[in-house]
N, C-alpha and C positions, 0 to 999 in steps of 0.2 A: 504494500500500500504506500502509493506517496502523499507525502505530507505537507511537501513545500509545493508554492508555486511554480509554474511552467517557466520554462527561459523567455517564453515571450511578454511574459506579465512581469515578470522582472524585470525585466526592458523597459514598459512601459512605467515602471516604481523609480527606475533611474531616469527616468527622461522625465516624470513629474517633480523628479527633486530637486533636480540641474534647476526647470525650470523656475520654479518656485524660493530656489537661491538665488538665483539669477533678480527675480524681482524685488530679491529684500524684504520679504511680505512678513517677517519679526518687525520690521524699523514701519513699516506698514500697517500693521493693526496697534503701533503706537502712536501715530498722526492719527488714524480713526478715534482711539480713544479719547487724545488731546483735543481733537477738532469735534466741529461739530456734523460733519459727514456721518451717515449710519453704517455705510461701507465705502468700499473701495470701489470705484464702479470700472474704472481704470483695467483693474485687477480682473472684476468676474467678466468683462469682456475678451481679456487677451485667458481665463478660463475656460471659457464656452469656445474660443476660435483655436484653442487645443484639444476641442471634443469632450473635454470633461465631463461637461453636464449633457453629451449627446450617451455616455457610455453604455448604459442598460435597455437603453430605447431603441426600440428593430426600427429596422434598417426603411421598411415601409411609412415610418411616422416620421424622418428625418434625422432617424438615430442612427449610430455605429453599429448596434445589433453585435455588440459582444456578451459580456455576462457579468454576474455579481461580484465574480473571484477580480476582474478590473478593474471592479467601482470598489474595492476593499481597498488594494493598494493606494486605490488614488487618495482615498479617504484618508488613510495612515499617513500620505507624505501632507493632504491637507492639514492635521493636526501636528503633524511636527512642524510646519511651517507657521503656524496662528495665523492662515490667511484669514483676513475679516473680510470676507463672502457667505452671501446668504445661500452657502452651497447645500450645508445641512437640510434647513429646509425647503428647498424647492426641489432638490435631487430623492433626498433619503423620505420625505416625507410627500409633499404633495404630487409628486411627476409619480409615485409609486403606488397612490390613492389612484390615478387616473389610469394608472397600466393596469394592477390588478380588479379594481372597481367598475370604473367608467366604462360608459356604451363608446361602442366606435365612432356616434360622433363627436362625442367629447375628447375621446384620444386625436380624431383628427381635427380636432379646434383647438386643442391646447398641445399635444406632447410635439409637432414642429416646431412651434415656437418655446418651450421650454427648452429641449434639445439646443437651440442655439444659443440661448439665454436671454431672447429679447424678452420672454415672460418670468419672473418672478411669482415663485406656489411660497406660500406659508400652511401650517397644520394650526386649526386654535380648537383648542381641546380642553385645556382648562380651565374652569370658571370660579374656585377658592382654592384657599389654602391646603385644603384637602384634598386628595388620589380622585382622580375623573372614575368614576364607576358607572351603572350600569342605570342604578335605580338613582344618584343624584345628579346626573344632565337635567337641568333647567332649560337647555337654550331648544326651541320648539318650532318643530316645518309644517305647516298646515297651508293647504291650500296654495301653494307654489312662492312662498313668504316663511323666511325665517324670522323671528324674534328673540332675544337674549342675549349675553356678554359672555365676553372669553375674555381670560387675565394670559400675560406673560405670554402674548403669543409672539416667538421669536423672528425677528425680521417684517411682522405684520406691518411697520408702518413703512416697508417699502416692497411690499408684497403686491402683486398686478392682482392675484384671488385669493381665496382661502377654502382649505376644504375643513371644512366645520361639523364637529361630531354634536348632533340633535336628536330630541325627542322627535318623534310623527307616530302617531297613535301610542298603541304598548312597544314600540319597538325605537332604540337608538340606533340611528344609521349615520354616513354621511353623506354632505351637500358641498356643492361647491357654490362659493357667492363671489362676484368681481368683486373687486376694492371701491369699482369708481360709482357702485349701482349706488341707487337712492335707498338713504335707509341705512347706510353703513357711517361708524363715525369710529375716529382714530385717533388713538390719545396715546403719545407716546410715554412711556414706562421706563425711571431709571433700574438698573440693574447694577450687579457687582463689575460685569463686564463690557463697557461700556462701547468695546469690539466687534461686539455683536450685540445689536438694536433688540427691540423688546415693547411690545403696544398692548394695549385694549384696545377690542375691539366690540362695539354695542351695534344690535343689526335690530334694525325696526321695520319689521314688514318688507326686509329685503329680501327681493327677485332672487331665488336660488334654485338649483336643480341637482335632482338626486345621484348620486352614485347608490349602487348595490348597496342594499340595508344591511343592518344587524351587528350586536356587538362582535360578535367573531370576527368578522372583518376590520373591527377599527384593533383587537389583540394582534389576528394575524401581522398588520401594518407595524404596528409597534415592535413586534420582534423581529419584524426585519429588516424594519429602522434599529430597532437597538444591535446589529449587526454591525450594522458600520459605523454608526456612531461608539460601538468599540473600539474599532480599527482609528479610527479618530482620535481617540483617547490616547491609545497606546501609541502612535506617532507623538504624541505630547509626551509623555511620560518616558519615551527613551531619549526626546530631546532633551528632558531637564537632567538623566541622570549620565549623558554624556557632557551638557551646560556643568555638571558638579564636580566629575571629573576631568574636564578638562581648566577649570578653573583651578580645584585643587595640588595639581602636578604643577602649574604655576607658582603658585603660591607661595612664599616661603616665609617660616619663621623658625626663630631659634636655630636658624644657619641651616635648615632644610626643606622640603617638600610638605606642605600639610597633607598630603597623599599620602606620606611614609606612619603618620601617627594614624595609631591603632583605631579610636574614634570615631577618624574619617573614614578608615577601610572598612568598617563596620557599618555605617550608613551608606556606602556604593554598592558594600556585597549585599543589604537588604535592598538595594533600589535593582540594582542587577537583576535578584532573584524574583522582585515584585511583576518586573518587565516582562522573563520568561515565562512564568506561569501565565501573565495578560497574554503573549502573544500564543500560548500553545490553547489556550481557552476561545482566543480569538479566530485560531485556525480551526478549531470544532465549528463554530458558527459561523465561518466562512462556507465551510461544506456542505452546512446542514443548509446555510441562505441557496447555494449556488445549485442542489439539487431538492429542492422543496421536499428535504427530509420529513417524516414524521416526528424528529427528535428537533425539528427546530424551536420550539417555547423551550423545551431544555437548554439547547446549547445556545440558546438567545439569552436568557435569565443567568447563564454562567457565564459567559463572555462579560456581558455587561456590567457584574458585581466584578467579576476579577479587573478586568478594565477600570472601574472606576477608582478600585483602590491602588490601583497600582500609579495611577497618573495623583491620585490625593497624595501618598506616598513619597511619590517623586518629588512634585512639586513642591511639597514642603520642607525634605529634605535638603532639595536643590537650596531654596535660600537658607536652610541652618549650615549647609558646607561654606556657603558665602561670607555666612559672618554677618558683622552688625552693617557691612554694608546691602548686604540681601535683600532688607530689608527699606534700601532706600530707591526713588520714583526711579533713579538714572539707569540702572539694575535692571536687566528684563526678568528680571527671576518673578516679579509679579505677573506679568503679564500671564507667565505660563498657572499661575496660580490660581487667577479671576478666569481664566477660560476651563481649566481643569473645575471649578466650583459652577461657571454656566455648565459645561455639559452633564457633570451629574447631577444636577437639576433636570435637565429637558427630558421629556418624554418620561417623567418619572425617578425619584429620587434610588439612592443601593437600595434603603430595607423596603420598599416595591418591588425592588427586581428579586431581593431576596424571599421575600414570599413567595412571587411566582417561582423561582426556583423550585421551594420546597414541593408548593403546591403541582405542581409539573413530575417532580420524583414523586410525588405522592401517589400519584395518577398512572405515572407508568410502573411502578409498583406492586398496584391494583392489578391490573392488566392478565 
């Protein structure tokens, strides 16, 4: 059985990371944060005209018509770079609402122009504080009109639609509504990460149209969103704890290497070890995404929890190897810190994913 990627998708992991070093996109979601831009728009254009956000999308709607295992890697060098592009959600989340969901003519009204990235998807799914469930969705489709709010929906306020998980009768499904319809209002939301934008969004009696109903469908989505938004993580999380060590061997004091003291080797061999287990968990839920395993809620729910803790891990040890300067704005070590706390937030915090875990073994179990 093989375990690693093909030499061709390798390739294409090395030619997204050239690229993406090339445009400096660290020094780039730090003018996003500084400034008052929500992204780089610079960036997701010269993204989309390297096929990125065409990658999962057949060949028939204006896509590359490759597979999940190439939207993983791209994912991975996305988050080791912190580009600030609203690539999470319009790729991982709504382009895959419209692939798996949507009637054909909604793939062919939306997934060309996604593909090339003139359209912007956002997901708004959350509406408190508390886990989006089944039985408390407020937000309600009746008669070709949605009504209700979503909190924290990521990228929303520069989002072209949104596919919005609603009540319609006894059943939660979801709807896609434009941005621009009547009836939608946008208030943007600060956040820890200010890299990646963040809205409320309130819809009154706005013009929306169904995707395929039912919760199962907004789970399935989610676990195969939290696929790559693993691989996402874990590019962040081998960048801080290479940022540690390679600061560290710099380093000196008391006439040597802070590399050499035991302290420091103890915080690289845990960040080290944090990374391997993230990326052997992440290549479970690559496989399970890339052939619509039956063990995908499993290997989606352990990707995701080892992923998150391992880029939590990193990131924070990355600025304890730093020192008290780590801790200051000039330092990227924050950067990768606020992005590491956005993404284990989105689409559901660890002890979510860790229920589903359980709940998932629980289930296969059973069986």
């Amino acid at each position: 059985m093989n375990f690693e990627f093909s030499a061709d998708q390798m390739q294409l992991k090395d030619i997204a990371r050239k690229f993406l070093e090339k445009e400096e996109t660290v020094k780039r979601a730090r003018t996003i944060l500084e400034g008052e831009e929500s992204y780089d728009k610079d960036l997701w254009s010269q993204v989309a005209e390297m096929g990125f956000t065409a990658t999962a999308i057949p060949e028939e709607y204006g896509g590359l018509g490759l597979g999940y295992l190439e939207l993983c890697v791209i994912a991975e060098e996305l988050g080791r770079s912190l580009a600030p592009t609203p690539f999470s959600s319009s790729v991982y989340l709504a382009t895959e609402s419209i692939l798996q969901f949507g009637s054909d003519s909604l793939k062919q009204a939306n997934l060309p122009s996604l593909a090339s990235g003139e359209k912007i998807g956002a997901f708004a799914h959350t509406e408190s504080t508390t886990s989006p469930t089944e039985e408390n969705i407020t937000c309600e489709f009746k008669d070709g009109s949605l009504n209700g709010s979503k909190i924290a929906v990521t990228d929303g306020d520069v989002a072209d639609f949104f596919i919005v998980s609603a009540k319609s009768g006894s059943e939660v499904g979801l709807f896609l509504v434009e941005s621009s319809a009547d009836g939608v209002e946008i208030a943007s939301q600060p956040t820890l990460d200010p890299s990646r934008s963040h809205a409320a969004i309130t819809f009154k009696n706005a013009k929306a149209e169904a995707l395929d109903s039912g919760w199962s469908n907004i789970t399935t989505l989610l676990d195969r969103a939290a696929v790559l938004f693993s691989f996402e993580q874990l590019g962040g999380a081998e960048a801080c704890m290479n940022m540690a060590k390679e600061y560290a061997m710099g380093r000196y004091a008391f006439g040597r290497s802070i590399a050499s003291f035991q302290a420091i080797k103890h915080k690289l061999a845990d960040m080290f070890i944090a990374v391997e287990l993230a990326r052997s968990n992440c290549y479970y839920g690559a496989w399970a995404l890339s052939t619509d395993a039956p063990e995908l809620p499993t290997a989606a729910a352990t990707c995701r929890v080892s992923a998150s803790q391992a880029y939590h891990e990193c990131s924070k040890e990355n600025i304890q190897t730093h020192g008290g300067m780590g801790f200051t704005w000039e330092f990227d070590c924050h950067l990768y810190y606020r992005r590491c706390r956005q993404l284990a937030a989105n689409i559901g915090s660890q002890s979510i994913w860790k229920d589903k875990l359980i709940s998932s073994l629980e289930r296969a179990n059973q069986i």
